[in-house]
C-alpha positions as CSV (number, residue, x, y, z in Angstrom):
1,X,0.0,0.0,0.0
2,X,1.0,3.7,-0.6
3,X,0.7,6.7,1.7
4,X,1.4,11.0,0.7
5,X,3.7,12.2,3.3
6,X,2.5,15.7,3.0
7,X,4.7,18.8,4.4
8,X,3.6,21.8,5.1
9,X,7.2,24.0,4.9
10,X,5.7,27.5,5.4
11,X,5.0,26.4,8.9
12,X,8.4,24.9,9.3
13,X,10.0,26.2,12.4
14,X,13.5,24.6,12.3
15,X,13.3,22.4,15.0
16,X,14.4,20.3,13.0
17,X,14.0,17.2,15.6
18,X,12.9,15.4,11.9
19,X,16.5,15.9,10.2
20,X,17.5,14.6,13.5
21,X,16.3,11.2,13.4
22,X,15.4,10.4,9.8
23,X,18.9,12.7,8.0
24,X,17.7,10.0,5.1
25,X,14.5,11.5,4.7
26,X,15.2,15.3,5.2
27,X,17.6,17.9,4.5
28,X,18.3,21.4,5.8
29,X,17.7,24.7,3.4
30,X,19.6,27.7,3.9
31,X,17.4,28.6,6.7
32,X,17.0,25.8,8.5
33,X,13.9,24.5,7.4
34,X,13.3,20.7,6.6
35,X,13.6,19.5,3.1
36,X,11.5,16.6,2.5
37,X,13.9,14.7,0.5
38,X,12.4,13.6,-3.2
39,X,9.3,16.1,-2.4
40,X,7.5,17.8,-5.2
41,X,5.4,21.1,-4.1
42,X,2.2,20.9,-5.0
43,X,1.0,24.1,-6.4
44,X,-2.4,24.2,-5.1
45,X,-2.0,23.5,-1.9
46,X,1.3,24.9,-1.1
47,X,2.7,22.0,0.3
48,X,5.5,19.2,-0.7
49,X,4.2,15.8,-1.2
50,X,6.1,12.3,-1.8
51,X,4.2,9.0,-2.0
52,X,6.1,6.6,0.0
53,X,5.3,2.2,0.2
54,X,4.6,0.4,3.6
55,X,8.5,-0.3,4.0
56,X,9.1,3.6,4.3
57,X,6.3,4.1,6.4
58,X,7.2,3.9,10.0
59,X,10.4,6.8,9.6
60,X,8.0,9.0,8.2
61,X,5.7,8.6,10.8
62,X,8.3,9.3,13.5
63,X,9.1,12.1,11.7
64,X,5.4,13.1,11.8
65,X,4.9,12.3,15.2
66,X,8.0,14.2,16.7
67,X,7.9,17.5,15.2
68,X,6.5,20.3,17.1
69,X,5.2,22.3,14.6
70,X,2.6,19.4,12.9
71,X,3.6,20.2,9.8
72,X,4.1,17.1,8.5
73,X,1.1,14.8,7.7
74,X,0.3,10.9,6.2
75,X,-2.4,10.8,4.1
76,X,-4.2,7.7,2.7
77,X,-4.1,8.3,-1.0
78,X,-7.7,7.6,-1.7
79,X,-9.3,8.7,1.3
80,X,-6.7,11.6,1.9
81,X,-7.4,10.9,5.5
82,X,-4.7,11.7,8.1
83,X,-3.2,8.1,8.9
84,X,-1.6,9.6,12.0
85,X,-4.7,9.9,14.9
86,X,-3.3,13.2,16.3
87,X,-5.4,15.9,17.4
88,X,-3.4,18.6,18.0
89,X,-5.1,21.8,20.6
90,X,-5.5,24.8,18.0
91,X,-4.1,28.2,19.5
92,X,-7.6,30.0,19.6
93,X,-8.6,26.8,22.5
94,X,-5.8,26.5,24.7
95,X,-7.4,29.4,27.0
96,X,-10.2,27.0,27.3
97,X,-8.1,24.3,28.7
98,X,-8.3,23.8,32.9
99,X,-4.8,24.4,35.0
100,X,-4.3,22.2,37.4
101,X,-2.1,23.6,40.6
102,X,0.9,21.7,41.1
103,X,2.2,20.0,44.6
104,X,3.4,17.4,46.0
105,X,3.5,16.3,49.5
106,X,6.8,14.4,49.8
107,X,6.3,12.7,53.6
108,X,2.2,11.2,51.8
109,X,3.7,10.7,48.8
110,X,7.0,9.5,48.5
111,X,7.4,5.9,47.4
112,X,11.2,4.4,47.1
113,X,11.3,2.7,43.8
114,X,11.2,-1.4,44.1
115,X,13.9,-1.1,41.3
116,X,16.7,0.8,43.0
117,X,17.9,4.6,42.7
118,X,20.7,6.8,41.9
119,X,23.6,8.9,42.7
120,X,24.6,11.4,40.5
121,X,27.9,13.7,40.1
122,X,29.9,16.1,37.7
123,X,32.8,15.9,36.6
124,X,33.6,18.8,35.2
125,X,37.6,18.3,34.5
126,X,36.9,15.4,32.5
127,X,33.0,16.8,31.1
128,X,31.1,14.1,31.9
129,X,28.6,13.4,34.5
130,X,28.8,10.3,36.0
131,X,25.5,8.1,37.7
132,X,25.5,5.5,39.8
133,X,22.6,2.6,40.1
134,X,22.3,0.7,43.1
135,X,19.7,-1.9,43.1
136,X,17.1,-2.6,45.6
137,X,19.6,-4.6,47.9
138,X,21.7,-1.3,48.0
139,X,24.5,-2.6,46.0
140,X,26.2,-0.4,43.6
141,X,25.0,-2.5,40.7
142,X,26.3,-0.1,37.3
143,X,27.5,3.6,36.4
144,X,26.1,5.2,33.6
145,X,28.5,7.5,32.3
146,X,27.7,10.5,29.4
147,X,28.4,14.2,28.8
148,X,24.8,15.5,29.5
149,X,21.4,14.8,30.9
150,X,19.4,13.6,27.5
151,X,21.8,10.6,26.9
152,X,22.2,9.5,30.4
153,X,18.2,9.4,31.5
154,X,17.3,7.7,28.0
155,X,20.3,4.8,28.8
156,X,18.3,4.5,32.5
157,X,15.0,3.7,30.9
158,X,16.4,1.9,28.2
159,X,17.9,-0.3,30.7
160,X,15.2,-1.1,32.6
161,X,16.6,0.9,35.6
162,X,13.1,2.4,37.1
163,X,10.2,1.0,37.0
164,X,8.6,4.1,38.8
165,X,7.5,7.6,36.7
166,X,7.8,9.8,40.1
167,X,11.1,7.9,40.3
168,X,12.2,8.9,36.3
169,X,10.7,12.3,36.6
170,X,13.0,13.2,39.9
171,X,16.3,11.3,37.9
172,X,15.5,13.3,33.9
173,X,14.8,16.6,36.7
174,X,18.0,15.9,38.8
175,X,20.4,15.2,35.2
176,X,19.2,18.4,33.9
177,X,20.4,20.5,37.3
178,X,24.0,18.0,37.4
179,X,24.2,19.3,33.5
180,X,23.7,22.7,34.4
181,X,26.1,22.6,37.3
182,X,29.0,21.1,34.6
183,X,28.4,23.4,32.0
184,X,29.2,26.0,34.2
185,X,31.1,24.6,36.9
186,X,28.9,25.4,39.8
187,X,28.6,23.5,42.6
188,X,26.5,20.5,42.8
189,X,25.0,18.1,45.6
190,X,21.7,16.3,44.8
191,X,18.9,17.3,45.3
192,X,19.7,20.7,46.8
193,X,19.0,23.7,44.3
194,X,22.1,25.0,42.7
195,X,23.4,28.2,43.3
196,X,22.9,31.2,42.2
């Protein structure tokens, strides 16, 4: 079966998260904007189109899926249905949407997670940041080693290292402060805030 990958590049705003993990599939134009690769515009609708087989299907929809801007579509050629299932809020409705106050009551609320936790550190003479995983006996089972917070908290769930999402929220929350503090050598101990 066929599908249009459909790209709206007006509306590009050079995240370009989709040159990032399809480079196959997109290029980069002078300002920064996605090229669909093999795209012909199509002059009535403005947009660039290439009709792509089953086999191509699933880059193109991580492509879709993890742009920002929704400006890339998959439409079923004889339907020209969206293929994708997303909904995205328009601008004019997000006012309408209800705000829920944040909080968190850590003595009610805290829950050690069955799988283990961490220790983190910088180490800013050699610019990485360095974790430690002890498992649920308290034994220093692995460190994860990596020069920021992105690499290191996606090689913990990959892993199978939490099993908690309070848990991986506080360790992707904690990475991004022990990134901060290397970048620019501040002082670090977890989770105190950094300096000012």
């Amino acid at each position: 079966m066929s599908y249009i990958v459909v790209y709206n590049k007006d509306k590009c705003t050079s995240a370009a998260k989709c040159m990032g993990i399809h480079p196959e599939l997109w290029s980069e134009d002078a300002d920064g904007k996605a090229i669909l690769i093999d795209g012909k515009l199509n002059a009535a609708s403005r947009r660039y189109e290439r009709v792509i087989e089953d086999s191509e299907l699933e880059a193109y929809k991580q492509s879709a899926l993890i742009c920002p801007s929704y400006v890339i579509d998959i439409v079923e050629p004889a339907s020209k249905k969206s293929i994708l299932n997303i909904n995205p809020t328009k601008e004019d409705e997000k006012d309408k949407v209800p705000v829920i106050q944040a909080s968190y009551d850590s003595n009610a609320e805290w829950r050690m997670d069955p799988k283990g936790f961490f220790t983190m550190k910088p180490f800013p003479e050699e610019g990485v940041i360095r974790v430690r995983y002890y498992g649920e006996d308290h034994a220093l089972k692995v460190v994860v080693e990596g020069k920021n917070a992105e690499d290191i908290y996606n090689t913990i769930v990959r892993e199978g290292f939490v099993s908690s999402l309070a848990h991986a929220a506080y360790v992707g929350s904690e990475l991004m402060k022990v990134e901060i503090a290397l970048k620019k050598r501040l002082a670090y101990v977890q989770d105190d805030p950094l300096p000012e």
